[in-house]
Backbone bond lengths (Angstrom), bond angles and torsions (degrees), N, CA, C in turn:
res aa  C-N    CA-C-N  psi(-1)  N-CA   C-N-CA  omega(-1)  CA-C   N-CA-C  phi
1 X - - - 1.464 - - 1.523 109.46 -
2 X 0.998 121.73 136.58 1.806 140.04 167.44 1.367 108.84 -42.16
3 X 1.003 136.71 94.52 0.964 132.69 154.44 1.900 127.32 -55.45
4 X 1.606 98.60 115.86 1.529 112.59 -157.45 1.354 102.79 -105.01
5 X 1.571 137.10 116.96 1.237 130.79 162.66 1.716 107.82 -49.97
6 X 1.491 110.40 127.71 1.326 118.80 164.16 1.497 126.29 -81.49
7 X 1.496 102.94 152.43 1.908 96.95 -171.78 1.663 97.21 -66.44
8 X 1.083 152.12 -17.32 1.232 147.71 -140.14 2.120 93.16 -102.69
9 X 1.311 85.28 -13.00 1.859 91.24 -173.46 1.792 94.35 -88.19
10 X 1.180 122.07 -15.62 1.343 106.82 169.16 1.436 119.63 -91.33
11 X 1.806 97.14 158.73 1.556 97.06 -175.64 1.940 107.15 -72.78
12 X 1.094 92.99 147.04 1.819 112.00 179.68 1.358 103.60 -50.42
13 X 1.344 109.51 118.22 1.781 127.09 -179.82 1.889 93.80 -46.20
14 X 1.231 107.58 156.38 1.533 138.32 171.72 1.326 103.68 -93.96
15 X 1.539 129.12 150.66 1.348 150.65 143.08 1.991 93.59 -44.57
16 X 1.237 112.51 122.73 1.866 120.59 169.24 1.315 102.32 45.02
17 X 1.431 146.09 20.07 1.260 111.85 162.38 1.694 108.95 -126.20
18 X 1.429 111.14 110.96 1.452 131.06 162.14 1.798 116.18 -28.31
19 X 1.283 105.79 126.10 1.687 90.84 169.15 1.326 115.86 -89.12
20 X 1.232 111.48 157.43 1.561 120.29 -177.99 1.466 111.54 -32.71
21 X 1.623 99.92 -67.04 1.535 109.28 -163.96 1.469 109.13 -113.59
22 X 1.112 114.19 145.49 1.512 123.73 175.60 1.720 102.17 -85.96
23 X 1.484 102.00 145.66 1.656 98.21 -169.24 1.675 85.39 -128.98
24 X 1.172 100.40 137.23 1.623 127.76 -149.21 1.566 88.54 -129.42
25 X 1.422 137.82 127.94 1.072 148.15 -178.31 2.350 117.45 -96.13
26 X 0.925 120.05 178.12 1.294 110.04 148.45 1.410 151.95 -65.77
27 X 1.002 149.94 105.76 1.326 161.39 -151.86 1.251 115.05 -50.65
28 X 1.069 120.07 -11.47 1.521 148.30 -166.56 1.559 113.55 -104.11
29 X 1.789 116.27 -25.89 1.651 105.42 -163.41 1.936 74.64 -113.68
30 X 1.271 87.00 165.70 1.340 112.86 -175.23 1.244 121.81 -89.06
31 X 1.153 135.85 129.37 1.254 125.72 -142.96 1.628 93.07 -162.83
32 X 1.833 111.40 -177.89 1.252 121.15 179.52 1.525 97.39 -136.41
33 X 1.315 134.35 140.86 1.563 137.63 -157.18 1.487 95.59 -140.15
34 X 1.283 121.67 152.70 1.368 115.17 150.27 1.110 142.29 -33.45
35 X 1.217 137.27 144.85 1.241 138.31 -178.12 1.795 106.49 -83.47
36 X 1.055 103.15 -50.84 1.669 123.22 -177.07 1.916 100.82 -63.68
37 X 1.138 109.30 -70.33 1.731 112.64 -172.82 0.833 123.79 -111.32
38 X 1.647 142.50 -8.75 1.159 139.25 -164.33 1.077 136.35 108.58
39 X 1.598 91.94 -26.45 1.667 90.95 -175.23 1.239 153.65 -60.12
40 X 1.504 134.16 147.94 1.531 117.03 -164.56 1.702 105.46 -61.60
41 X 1.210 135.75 167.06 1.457 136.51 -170.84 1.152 105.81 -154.25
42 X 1.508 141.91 -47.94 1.288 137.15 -175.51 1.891 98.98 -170.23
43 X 1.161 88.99 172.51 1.892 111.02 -174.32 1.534 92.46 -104.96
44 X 1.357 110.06 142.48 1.056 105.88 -171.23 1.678 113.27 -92.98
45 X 1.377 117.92 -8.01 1.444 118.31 146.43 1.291 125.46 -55.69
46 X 1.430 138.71 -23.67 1.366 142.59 161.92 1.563 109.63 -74.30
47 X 1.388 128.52 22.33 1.431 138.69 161.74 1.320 112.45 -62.17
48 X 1.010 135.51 112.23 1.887 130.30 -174.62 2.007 88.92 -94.27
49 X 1.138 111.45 -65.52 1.639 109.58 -173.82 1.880 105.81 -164.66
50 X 1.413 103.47 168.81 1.656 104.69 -164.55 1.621 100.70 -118.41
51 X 1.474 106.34 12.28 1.912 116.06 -177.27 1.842 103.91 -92.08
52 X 1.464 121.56 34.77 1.118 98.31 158.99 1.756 111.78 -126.84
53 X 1.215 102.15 -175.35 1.962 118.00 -170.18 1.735 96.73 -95.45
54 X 1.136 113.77 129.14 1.282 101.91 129.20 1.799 139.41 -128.56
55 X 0.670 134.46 -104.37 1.482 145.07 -176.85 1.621 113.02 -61.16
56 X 1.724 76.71 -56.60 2.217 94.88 -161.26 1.190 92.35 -117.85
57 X 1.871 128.97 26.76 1.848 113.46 -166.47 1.225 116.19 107.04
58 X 1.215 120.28 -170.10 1.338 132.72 -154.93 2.128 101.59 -50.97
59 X 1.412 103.24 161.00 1.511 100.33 -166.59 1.582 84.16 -162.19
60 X 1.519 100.76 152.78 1.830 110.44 168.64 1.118 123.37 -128.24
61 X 1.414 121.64 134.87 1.266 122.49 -165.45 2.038 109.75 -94.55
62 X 1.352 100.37 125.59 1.344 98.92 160.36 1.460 137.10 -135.91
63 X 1.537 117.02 170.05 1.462 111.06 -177.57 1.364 116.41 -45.01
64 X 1.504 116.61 -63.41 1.655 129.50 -175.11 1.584 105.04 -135.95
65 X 1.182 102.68 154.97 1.513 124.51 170.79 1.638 110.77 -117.37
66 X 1.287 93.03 155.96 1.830 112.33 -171.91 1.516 93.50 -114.21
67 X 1.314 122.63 154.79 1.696 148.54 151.10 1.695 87.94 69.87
68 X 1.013 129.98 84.23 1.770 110.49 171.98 1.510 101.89 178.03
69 X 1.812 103.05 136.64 1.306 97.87 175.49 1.571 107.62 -134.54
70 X 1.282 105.53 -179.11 1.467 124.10 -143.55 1.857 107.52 -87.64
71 X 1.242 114.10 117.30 1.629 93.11 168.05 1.820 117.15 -103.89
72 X 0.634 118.91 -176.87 1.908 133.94 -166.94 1.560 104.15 -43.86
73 X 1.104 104.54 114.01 1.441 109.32 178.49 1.415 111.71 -58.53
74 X 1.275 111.89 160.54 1.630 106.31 166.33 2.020 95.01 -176.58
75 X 1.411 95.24 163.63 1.893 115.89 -175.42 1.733 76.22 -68.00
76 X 1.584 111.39 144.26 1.312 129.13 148.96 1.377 126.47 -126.25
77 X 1.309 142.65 110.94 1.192 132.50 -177.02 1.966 102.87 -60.09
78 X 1.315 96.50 113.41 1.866 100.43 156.02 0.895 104.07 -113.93
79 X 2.215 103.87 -178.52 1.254 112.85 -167.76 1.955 118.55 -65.75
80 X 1.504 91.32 -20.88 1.928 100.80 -170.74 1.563 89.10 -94.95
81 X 1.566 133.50 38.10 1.297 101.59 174.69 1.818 114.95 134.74
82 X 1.640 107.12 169.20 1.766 92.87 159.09 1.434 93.04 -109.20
83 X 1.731 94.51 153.87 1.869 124.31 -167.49 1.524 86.62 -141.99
84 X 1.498 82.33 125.11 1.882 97.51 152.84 1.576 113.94 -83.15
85 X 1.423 116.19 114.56 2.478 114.66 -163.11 1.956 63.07 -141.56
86 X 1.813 62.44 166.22 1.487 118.96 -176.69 1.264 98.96 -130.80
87 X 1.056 116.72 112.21 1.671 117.45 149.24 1.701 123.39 -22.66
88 X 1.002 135.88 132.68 1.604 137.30 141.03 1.508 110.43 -82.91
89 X 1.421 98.51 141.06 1.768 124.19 -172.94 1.762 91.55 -116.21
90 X 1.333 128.37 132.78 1.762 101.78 147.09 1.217 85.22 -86.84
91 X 1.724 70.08 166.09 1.829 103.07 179.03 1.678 114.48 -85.97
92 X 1.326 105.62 -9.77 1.316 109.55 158.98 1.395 147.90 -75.77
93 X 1.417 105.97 -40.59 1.406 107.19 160.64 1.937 110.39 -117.91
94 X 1.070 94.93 -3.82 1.706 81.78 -166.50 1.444 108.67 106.73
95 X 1.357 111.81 -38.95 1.864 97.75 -166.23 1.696 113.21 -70.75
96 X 1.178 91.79 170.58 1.949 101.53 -162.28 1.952 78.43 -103.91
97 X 1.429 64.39 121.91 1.477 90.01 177.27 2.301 118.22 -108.76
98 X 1.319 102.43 -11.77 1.541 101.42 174.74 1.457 101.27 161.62
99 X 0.987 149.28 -132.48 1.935 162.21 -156.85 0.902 124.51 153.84
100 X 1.376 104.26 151.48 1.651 107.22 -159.87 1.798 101.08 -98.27
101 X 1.236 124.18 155.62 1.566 108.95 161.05 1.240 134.30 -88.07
102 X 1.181 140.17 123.85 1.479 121.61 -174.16 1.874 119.64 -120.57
103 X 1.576 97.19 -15.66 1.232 86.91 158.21 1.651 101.45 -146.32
104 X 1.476 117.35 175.64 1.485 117.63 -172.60 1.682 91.60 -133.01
105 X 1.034 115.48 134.49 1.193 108.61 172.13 1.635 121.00 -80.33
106 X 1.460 110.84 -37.12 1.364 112.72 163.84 1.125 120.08 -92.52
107 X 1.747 99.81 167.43 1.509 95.94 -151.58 1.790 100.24 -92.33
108 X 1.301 121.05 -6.69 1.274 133.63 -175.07 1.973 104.87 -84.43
109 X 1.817 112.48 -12.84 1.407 103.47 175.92 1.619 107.17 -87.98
110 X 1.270 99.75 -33.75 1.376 102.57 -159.98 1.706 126.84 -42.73
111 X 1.354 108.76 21.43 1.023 103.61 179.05 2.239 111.07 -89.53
112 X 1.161 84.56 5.65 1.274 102.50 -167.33 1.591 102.87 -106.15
113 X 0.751 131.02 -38.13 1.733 132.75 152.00 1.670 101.55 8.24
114 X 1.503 115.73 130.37 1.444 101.99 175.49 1.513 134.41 33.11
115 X 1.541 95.91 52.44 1.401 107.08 170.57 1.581 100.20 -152.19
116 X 1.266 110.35 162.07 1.407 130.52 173.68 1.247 167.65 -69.74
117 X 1.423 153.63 54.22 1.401 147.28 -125.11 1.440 99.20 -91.57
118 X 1.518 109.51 114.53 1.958 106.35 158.00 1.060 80.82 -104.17
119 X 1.899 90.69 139.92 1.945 93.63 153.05 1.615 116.85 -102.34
120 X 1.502 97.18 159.83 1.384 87.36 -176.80 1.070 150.72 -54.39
121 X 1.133 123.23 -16.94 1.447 160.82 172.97 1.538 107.39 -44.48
122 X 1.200 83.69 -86.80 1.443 123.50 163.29 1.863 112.27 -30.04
123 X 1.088 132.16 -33.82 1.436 130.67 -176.89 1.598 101.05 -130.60
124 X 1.322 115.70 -173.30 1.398 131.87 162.42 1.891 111.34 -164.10
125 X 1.067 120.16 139.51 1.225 124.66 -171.54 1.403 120.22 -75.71
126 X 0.932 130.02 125.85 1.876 136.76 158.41 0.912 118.03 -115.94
127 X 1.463 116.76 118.16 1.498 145.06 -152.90 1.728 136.14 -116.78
128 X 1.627 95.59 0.28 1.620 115.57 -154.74 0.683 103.81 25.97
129 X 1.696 132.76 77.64 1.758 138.00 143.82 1.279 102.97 -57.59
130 X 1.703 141.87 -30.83 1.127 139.77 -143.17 2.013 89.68 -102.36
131 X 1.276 98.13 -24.73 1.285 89.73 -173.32 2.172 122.48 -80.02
132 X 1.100 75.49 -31.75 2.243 105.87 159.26 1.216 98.81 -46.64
133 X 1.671 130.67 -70.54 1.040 137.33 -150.73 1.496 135.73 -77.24
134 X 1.769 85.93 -22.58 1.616 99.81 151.75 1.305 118.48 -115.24
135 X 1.616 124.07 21.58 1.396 98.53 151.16 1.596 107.41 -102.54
136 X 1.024 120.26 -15.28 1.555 123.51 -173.67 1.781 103.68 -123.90
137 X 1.196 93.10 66.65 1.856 120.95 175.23 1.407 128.41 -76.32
138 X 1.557 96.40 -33.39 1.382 110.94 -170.28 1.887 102.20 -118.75
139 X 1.610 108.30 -19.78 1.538 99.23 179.59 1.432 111.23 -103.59
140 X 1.182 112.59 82.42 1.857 102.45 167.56 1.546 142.90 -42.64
141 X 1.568 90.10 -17.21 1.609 103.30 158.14 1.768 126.05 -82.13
142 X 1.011 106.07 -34.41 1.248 129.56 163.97 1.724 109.50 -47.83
143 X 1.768 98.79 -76.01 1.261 106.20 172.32 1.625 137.81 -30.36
144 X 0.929 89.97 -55.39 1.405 133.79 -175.31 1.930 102.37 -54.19
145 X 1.174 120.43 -51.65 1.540 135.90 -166.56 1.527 102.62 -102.26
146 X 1.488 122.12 -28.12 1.303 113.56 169.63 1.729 101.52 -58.58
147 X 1.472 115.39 -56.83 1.353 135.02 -142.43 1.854 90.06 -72.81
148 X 1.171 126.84 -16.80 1.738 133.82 158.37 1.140 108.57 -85.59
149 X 0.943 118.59 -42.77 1.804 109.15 -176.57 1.343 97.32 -60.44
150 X 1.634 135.45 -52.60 1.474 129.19 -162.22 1.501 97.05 -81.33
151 X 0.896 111.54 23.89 1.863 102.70 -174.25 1.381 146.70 71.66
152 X 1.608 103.25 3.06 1.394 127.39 -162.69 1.818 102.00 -83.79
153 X 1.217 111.82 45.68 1.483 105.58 -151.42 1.426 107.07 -60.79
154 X 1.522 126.12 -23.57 1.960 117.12 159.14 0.977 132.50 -26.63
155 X 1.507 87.74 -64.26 2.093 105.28 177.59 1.931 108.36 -84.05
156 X 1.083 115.13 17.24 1.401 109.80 160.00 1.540 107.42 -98.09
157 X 1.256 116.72 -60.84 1.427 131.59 160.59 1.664 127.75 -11.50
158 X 1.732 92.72 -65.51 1.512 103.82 157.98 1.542 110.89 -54.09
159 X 1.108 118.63 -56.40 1.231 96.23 -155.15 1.696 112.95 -77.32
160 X 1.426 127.83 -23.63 0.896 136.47 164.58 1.372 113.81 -50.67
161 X 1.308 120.88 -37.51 1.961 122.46 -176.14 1.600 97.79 -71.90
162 X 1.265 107.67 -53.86 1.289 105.37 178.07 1.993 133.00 -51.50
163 X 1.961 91.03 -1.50 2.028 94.34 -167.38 1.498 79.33 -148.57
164 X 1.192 111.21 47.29 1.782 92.44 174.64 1.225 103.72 -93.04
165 X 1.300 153.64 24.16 0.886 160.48 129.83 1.423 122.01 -40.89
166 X 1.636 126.84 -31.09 1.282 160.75 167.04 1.213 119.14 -71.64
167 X 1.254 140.08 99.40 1.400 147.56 154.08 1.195 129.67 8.06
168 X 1.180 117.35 -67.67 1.433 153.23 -163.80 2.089 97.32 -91.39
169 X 1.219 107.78 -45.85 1.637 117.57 -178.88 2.104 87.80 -62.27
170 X 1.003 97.01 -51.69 1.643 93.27 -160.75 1.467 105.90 -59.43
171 X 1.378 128.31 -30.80 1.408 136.93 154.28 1.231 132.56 -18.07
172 X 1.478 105.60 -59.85 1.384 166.19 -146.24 1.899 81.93 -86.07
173 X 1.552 84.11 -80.35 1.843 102.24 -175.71 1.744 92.16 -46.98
174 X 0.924 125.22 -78.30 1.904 113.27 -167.88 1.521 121.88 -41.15
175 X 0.915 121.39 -42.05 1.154 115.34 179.47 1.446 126.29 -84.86
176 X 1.402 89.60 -20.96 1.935 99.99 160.50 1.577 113.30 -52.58
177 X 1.486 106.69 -63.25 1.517 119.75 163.13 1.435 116.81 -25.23
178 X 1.229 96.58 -48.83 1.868 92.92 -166.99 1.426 103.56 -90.58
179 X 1.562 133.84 -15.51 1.528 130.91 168.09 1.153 116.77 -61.00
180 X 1.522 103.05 -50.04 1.434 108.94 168.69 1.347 131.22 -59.08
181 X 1.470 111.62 -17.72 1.368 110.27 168.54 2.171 103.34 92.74
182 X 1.207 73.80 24.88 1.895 82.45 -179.40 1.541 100.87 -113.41
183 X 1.653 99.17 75.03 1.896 99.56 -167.54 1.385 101.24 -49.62
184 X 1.518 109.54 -63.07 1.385 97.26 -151.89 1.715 130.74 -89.14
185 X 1.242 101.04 15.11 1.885 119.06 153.17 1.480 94.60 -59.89
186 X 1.198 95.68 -70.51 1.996 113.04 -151.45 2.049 91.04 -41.04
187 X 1.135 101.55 -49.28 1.722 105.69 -178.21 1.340 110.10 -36.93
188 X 1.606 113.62 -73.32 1.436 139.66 166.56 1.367 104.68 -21.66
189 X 1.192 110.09 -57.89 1.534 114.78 -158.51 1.784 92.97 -80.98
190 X 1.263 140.36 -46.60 1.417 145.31 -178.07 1.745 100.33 -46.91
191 X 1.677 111.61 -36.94 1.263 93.97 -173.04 1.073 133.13 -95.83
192 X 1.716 104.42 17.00 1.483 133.99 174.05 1.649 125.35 -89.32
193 X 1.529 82.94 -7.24 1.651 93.30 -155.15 1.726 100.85 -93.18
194 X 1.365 124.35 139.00 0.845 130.96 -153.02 1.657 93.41 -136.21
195 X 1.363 135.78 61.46 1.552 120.22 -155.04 1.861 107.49 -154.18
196 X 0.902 138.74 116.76 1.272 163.58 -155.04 1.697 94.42 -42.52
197 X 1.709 95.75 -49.57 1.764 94.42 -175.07 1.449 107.77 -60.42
198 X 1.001 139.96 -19.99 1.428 157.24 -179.52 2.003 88.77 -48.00
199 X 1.132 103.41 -78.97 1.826 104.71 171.14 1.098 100.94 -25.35
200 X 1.643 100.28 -98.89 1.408 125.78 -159.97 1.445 124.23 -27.08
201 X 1.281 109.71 -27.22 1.483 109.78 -175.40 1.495 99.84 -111.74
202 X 1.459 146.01 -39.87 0.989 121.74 -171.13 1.518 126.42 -114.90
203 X 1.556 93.50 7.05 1.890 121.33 -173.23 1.601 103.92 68.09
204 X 1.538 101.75 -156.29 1.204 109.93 -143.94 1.403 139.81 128.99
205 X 1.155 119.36 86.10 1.961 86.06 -178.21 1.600 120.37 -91.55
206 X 1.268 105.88 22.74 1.608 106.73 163.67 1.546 100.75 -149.39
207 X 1.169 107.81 173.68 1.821 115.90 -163.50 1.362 106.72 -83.65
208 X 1.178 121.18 -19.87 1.248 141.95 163.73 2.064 124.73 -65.15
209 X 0.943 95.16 -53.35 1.463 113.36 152.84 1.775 101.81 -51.82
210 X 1.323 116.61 -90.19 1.102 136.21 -145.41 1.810 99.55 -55.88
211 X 1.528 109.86 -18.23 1.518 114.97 170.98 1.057 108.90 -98.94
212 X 1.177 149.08 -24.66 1.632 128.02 131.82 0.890 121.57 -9.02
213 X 1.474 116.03 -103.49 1.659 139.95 158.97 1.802 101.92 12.60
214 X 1.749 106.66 -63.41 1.413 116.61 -165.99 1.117 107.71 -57.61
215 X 1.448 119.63 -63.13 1.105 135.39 168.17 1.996 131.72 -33.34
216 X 1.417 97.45 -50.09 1.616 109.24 153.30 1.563 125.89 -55.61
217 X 1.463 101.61 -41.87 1.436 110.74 166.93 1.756 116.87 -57.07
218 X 1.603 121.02 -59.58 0.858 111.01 162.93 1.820 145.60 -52.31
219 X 1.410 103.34 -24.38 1.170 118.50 156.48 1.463 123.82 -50.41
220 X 1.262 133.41 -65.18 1.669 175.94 -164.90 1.682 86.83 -65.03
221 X 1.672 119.82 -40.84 1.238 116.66 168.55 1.355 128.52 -66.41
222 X 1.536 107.17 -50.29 0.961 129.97 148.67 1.774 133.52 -7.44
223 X 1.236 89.14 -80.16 1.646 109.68 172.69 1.475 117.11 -75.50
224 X 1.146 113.79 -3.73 1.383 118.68 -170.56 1.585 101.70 -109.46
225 X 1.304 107.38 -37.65 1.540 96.62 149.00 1.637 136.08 -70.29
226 X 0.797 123.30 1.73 1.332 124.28 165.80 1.270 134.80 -100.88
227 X 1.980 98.16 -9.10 1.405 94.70 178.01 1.486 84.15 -124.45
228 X 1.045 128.23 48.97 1.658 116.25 167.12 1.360 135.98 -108.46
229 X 2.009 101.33 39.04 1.191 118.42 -175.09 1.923 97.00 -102.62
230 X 1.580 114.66 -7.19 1.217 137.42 179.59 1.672 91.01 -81.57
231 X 1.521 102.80 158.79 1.453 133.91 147.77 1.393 128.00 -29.91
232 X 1.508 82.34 -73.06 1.871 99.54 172.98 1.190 118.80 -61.87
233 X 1.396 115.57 -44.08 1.424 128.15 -166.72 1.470 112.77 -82.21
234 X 1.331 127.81 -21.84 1.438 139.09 159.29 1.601 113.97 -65.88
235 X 1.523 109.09 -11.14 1.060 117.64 -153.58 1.591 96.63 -116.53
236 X 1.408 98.32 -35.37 2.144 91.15 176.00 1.534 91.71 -96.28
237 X 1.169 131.52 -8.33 1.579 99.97 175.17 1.729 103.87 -81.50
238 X 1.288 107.42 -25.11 1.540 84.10 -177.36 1.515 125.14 -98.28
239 X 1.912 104.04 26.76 1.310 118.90 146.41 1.215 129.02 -82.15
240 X 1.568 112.99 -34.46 1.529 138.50 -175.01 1.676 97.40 -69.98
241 X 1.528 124.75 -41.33 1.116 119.38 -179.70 1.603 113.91 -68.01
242 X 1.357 125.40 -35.35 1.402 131.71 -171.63 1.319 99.48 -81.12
243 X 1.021 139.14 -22.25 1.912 146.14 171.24 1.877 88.85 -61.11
244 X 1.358 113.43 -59.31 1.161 117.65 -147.19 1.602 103.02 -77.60
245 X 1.643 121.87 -33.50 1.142 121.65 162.09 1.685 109.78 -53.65
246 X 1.367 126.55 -54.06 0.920 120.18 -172.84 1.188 131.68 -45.76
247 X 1.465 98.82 -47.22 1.611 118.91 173.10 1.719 121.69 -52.86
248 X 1.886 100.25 -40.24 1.525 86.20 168.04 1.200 135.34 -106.08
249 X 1.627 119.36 18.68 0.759 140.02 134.25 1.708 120.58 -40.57
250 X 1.336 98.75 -70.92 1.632 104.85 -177.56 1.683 95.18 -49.58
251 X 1.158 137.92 -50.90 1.407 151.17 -161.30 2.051 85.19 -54.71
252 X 0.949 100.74 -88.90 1.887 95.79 177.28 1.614 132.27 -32.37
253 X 1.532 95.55 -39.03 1.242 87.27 165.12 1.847 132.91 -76.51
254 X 1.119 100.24 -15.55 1.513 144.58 -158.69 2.020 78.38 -65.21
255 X 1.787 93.69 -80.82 1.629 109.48 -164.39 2.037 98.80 -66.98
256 X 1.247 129.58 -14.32 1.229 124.99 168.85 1.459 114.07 -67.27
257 X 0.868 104.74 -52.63 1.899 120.95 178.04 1.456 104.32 -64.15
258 X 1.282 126.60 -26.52 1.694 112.70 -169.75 1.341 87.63 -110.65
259 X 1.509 146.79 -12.00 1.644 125.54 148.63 1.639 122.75 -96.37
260 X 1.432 119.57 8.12 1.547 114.94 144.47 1.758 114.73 -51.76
């Protein structure tokens, strides 16, 4: 694997002062760029969640940001509260692209303390979909689970509707369901699934069991989205999410090992 400098390896942006150099990542990892110039902005593994507001609408919160510096702090009334933020500038064009948090006044925000708001507006994602598509050209199962693992969960979807006929595609199809937040398809579809990773990831000693399990899992997602404007609940969804990376992860390695 590529080894990717993380935003968290840079020193903490300044109030008005620009860094020398803009640090430009690989074309290949997935990332969020300016909307206005291009610029690199964050890794898209430093994504915490995509359920907050900002300015003009929807906004995403992350661990660290790349190329961007800080303007004049000040108390802001938001919707969870008053927050002492700083504006974000990119360093590319100047435009205010979201704010960082630095203090929470309640004790139920603070989980947001030194972390980040891009709004959407403001960025757009690049994902090397193009790069998936020619290494996994000829395996649509393959394809298909890379294009979830990078987050592209549309173009996994498609391609899964299009091979559901396929084992491994119908997989593909469930967990699309549940990214999307369409619990109770993703269920439907879990109790269709007839597929080894079904074990492996959620146990079981019969397939029946082990689609339970799935099914509970998707639930557990469920509920964890609805209360994840809480502490705790910000806090099991972004366990429920690392289960779920794991899982399609295991899913890739799964279809790598059965075409070695």
């Amino acid at each position: 694997m590529t080894s990717v400098p993380t935003a968290s390896s840079s020193p903490p942006a300044s109030e008005g002062s620009p860094s020398s150099q803009l640090r430009y990542l690989p074309e290949s990892v997935p990332m969020y760029q300016c909307a206005q110039c291009g610029t690199h902005l964050a890794l898209q593994d430093e994504l915490i969640s995509k359920a907050f507001s900002g300015r003009d609408g929807k906004a995403y919160l992350f661990f660290s940001v790349l190329n961007t510096r800080l303007g004049a702090k000040e108390d802001r009334q938001l919707l969870t509260g008053v927050h002492t933020v700083a504006d974000l500038h990119c360093e590319g064009c100047g435009v205010n692209v979201g704010w960082t948090y630095l203090k929470a006044w309640e004790s139920s925000q603070r989980y947001k303390e030194d972390k980040y708001i891009l709004e959407r507006a403001a960025c757009h994602k690049a994902n090397g979909c193009a790069h998936i598509d020619r290494f996994a050209s000829s395996d649509e199962r393959l394809r298909a689970a890379l294009h979830l693992l990078n987050d592209d969960v549309a173009r996994a979807h498609t391609i899964a509707q299009e091979n559901d006929g396929e084992m491994t595609c119908r997989v593909v199809h469930c967990i699309s369901h549940r990214r999307e937040q369409d619990f109770s398809n993703s269920n439907w579809w879990c109790r269709q699934l007839d597929h080894p990773l079904i074990q492996i990831v959620h146990g079981g000693e019969t397939l029946k069991e082990a689609q339970d399990r799935a099914c509970r899992f998707t639930d557990d997602c469920q509920a964890a989205t609805r209360g994840a404007s809480t502490v705790c609940g910000a806090q099991k969804l972004q366990d429920l999410k690392k289960i779920q990376r794991d899982e399609i992860v295991a899913l890739v390695e799964w279809i790598l090992e059965q075409d070695s």
